[in-house]
N, C-alpha and C positions, 0 to 999 in steps of 0.2 A: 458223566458229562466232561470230565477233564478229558480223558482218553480222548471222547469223540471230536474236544478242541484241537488235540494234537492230531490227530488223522488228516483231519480238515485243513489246519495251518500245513502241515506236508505236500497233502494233494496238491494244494492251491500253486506253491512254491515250483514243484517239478510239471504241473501241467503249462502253469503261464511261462515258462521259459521254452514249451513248444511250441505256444500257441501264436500265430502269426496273423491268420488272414480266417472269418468265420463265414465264405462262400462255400456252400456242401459239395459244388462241385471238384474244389482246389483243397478244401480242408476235409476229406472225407470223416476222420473218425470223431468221435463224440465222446464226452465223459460225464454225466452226472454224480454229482454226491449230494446228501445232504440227510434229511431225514423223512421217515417215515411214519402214520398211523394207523393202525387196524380198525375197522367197523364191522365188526358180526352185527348188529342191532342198528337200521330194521331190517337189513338185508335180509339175517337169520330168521326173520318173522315174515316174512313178505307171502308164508301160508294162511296165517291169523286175519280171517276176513273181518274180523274187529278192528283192527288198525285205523285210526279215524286220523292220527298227526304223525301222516307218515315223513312227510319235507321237514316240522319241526324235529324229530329225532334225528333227522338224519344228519342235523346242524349241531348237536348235542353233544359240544365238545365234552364239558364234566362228565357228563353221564355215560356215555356211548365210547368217545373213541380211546384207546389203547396209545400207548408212545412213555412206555417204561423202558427200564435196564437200558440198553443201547439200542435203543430205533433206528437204525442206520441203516440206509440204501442207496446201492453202489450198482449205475446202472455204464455199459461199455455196448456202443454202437457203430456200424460202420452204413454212410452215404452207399447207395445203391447207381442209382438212376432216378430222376424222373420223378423228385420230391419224395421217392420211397429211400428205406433205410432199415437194419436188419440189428436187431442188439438182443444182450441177452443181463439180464438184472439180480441182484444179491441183497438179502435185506433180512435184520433180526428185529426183534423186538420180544417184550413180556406181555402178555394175557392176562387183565382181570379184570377184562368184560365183556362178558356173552352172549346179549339180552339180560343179564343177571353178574354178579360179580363170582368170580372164579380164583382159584389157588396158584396167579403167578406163573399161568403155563410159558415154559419156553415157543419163540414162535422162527422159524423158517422159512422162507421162500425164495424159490429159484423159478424164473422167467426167462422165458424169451417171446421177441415180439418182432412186428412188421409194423413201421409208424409211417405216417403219410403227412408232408407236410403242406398242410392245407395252402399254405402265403403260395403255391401253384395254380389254386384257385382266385383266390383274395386279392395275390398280390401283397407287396410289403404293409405293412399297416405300423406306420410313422404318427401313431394319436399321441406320441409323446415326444417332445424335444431330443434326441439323442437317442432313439430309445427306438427298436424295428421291435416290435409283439408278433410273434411266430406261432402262431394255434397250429396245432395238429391232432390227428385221430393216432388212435393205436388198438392194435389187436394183437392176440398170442397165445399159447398155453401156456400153464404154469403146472408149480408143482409146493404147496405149503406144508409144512409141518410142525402143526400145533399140539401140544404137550404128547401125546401118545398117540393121536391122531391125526389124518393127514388127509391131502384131497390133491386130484389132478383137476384144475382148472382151464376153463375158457374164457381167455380176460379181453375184454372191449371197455375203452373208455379215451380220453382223451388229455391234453394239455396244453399248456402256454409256455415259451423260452421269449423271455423278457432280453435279445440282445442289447448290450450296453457298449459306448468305449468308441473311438474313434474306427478301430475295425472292424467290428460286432462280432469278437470272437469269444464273447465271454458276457455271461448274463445268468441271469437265477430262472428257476425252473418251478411251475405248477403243475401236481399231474392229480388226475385221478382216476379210480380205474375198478369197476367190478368185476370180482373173480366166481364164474359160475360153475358150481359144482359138476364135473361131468361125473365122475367118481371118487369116493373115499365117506371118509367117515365125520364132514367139518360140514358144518354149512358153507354155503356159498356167501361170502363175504366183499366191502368195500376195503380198497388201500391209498390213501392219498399220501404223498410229498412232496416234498418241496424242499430247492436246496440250489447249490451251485452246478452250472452249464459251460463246460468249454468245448470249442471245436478247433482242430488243428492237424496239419499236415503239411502243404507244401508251403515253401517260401519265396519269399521275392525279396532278396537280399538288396537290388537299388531302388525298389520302392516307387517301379515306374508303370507299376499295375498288371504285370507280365509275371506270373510264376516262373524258376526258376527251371523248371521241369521240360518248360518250352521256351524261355529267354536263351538265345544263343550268344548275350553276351549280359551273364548275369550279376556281374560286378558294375554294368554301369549303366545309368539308367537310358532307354531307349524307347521306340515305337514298337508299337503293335504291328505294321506293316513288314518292317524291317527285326519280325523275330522278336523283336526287345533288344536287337542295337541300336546304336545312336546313330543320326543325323546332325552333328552339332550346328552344320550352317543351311539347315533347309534346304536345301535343295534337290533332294531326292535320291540323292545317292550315299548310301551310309559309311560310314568314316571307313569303313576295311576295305571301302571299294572308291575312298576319293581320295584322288592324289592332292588335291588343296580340301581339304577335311573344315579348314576354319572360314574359307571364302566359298560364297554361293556360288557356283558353276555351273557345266553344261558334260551331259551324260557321256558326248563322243569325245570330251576333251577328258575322263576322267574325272569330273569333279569340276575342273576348272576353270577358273573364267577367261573372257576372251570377249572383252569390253568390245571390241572395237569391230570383232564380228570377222577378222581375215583369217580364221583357223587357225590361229598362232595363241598358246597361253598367254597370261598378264605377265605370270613371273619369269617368261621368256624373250617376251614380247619389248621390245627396246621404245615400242610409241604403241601403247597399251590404250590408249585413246581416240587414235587412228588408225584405219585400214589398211595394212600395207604387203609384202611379200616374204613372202621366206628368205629370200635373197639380197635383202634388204634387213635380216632381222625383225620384220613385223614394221616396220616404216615405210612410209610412201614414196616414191617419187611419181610424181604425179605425168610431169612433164619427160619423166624418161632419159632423161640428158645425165644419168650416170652421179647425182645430186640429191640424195635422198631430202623430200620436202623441208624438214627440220632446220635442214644447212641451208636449202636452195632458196636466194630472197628472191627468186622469178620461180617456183612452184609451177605455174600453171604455163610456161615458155621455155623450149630447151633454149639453156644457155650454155656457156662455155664455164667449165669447170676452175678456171681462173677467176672470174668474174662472178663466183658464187651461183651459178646458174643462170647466170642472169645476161642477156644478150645486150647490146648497146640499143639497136633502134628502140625508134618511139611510131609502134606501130599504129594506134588510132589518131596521132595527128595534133593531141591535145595539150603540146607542148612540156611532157612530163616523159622523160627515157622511162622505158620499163625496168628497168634495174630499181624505179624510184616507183614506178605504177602500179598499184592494188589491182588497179581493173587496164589494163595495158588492150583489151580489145575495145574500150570502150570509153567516148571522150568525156570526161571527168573534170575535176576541179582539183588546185594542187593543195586545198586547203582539208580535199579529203582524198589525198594520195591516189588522187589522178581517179577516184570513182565519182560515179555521180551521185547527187544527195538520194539514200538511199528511201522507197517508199514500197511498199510491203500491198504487193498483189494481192486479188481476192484468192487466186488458189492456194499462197502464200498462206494464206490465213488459215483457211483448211486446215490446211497441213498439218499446223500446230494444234487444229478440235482433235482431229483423228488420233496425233501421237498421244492425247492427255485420254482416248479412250482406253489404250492400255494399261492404263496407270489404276489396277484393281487391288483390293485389300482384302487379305484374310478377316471374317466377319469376328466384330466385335475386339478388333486390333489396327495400332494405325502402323502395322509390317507390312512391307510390299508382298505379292505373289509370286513365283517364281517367274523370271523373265521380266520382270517392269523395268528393271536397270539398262538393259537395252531398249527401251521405248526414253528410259529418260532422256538415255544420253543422246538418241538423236534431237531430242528435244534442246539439248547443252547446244547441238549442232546449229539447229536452227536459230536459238536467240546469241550466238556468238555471229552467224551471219547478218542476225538484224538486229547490230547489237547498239542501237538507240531507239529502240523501242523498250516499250514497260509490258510488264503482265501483271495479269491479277492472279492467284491463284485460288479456287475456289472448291471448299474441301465439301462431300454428301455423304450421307450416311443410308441407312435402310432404316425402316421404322420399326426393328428392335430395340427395345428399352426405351429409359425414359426421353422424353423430349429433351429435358435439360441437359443429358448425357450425353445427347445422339448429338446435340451443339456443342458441346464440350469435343467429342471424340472427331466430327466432321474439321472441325479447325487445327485440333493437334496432326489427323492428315494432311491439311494441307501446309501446315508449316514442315513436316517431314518432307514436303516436294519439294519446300523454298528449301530446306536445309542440303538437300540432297544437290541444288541447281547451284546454288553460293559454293558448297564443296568441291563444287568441277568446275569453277571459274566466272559463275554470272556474279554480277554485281550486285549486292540485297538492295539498293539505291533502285535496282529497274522491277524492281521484286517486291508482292505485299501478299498477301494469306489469311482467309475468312473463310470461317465454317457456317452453314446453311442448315446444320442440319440434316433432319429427316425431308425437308422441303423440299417442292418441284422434280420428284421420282421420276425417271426417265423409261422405268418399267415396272411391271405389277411387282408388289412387296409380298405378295402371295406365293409364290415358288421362291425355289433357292435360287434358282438361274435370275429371275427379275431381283431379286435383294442383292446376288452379285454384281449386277447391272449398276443397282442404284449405290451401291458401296463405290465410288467414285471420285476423280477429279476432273475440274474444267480448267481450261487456263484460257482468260480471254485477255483480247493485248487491249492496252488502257489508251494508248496514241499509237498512230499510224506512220509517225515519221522518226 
């Protein structure tokens, strides 16, 4: 038994430093070790139509089974296909029981098999915490050699691989297995063991569920779409292929984003928040007069370039020069720079349902979807034009998980809205944020399309003036 401690403590050492991941289809090869014991009796008797306690013998450890000298069974298999797999087995043991006791025969056998792993029919079977139970069938020939005698076998019988361990690449093994005489000079006999199970082969060095074999970028961990490279900023294009790698982007910009929607990048772009020209560096001039918006305090009136853009007359009449006039077409009051007290149309209104429908969320995360950043910021647009008005913002969820959750998670969305609207310049004063829940679904929770649907925000305005 010491020997067989030392074999064992070896195996174990040089097998788990292969072993990485225990799927048969990434981990093809297999190794058993462990031990083995012989049953000639009742097998050997199975002619004896007296046999009246044939299941009690066959349970009859003292009496019947064999597991002297060095019982040790060394079985080496390789993943086929398709829950099959193909291995071939080494196993010794001492003889001094035959249906009768015997003189210590030396015992031999060499196998090979074809095993079937049933969990293709079953399915995993998880009856235990940590713990995947793998039944399988097995068949093969053999070949035994007991004291001077020997026999070619047909062996059918079957076993359990008790997977253990965060990978399930490693677990103990039950087998049992009758070997029926086809020729030789032995009865046909039982051999059961039981012992240590590992499976190993490929690896996945970043540990992002992708073997290494097909990971094209296998030092860091990535998607499955993208090979096994990364995406570090979502947005669909993976870092070897985006020129802003760390900010969400747009595919024809490379990566990049382009907040403002004039075809010009952020990190190019001189007013990355507004629409404007190439020729302008990504800034506006609205009114054309050679005064890019930024500089020009008349924006929306060619002025003269001396005068900051801005022309003398006082075109609507309302006794405020347009140099000084917010709304210069339009008679105003000078205590709101020359506009009128502003009130917020019914399409107006609209406006702001429809932007807050693009405002979708990855399910069971309050992260935006690729593209909401431009629905928000027109949304920035809108409550800076109607900017003494309030909104409420009002976060939904779909009715996965618990209720208490889905209200917890629906409010943390909608404080991600306010958070996002305060960071681009609204005021959190005109700003509040409540979660609803699973509540008031806007489409069936029964498909993924209606649960995207109801994964939502609303923003309704709280006053109208």
């Amino acid at each position: 038994m010491r020997h067989l401690r030392k074999v064992l403590s070896t195996l174990l050492v040089v097998v788990s430093i292969s072993c990485i991941n225990a799927q048969d289809a990434n981990n093809p090869w297999e190794i058993d070790f462990g031990a083995n014991a012989v049953v000639f009796y009742p097998m050997a008797s199975l002619s004896n139509p007296s046999l009246k306690n044939y299941a009690a013998s066959f349970v009859n450890v003292r009496k019947h089974y064999n597991y002297y000298g060095l019982p040790v069974k060394l079985h080496f298999g390789r993943y086929i296909d398709k829950g099959f797999s193909i291995g071939v087995a080494f196993s010794t043991n001492k003889i001094r029981k035959m249906g009768g006791p015997v003189n210590n025969l030396s015992f031999f056998g060499f196998d090979t098999d074809l095993r079937y792993d049933l969990n293709g029919l079953l399915g995993n079977l998880n009856i235990i915490n940590n713990v995947v139970i793998d039944p399988y069938a097995i068949t093969g020939i053999g070949y035994s050699k007991v004291g001077s005698g020997q026999i070619g076998s047909l062996n059918l019988g079957g076993g359990i691989n008790f997977w253990t361990g965060k990978s399930k690449n490693f677990g103990f093994q039950f087998q049992s297995m009758g070997k029926l005489n086809i020729k030789g000079s032995i009865h046909s006999y039982f051999q059961h063991s039981f012992g240590l199970v590992f499976k190993f082969g490929d690896v996945d060095t970043d540990k992002d569920g992708i073997y290494d074999s097909k990971d094209k970028c296998p030092n860091n961990a990535g998607l499955e779409e993208f090979n096994g490279c990364p995406d570090s900023d979502a947005d669909g294009i993976q870092d070897s292929e985006d020129s802003c790698p760390n900010v969400a982007g747009l595919k024809e910009l490379n990566g990049c984003p382009d907040s403002d929607g004039d075809g010009i990048t952020d990190k190019k772009d001189f007013c990355p928040n507004t629409a404007g020209t190439k020729a302008n560096k990504g800034c506006p001039d609205t009114d054309g007069d050679g005064v890019i918006d930024k500089y020009d305090s008349c924006p929306n009136i060619a002025g003269a370039k001396e005068n900051k853009g801005c022309s003398w007359p006082d075109t609507d009449g309302d006794g405020i020069l347009d140099k000084d006039d917010k709304c210069a077409d339009t008679v105003g009051f000078a205590s709101n720079n020359g506009c009128p007290k502003k009130a917020i149309p019914a399409d107006a209104q609209l406006q702001v349902v429809n932007y807050a429908k693009a405002i979708i969320f990855v399910s069971n995360h309050s992260s935006f979807k690729p593209g909401v950043a431009a629905k928000l910021d027109m949304i920035v647009t809108f409550m800076n034009k109607y900017d003494k008005v309030k909104f409420r913002i009002e976060g939904y969820t779909d009715s996965k998980g618990s209720k208490k959750y889905n209200e917890w998670l629906s409010k943390r969305r909608a404080k991600v809205v306010m958070k996002y609207l305060v960071e681009h310049g609204i005021s959190a004063d005109r700003l509040t944020a409540i979660g609803f829940g699973e509540e008031s679904p806007i489409d069936t929770n029964d498909t993924s399309k209606g649960r995207s649907n109801n994964r939502r925000v609303e923003i309704k305005i709280v006053n109208k003036k």
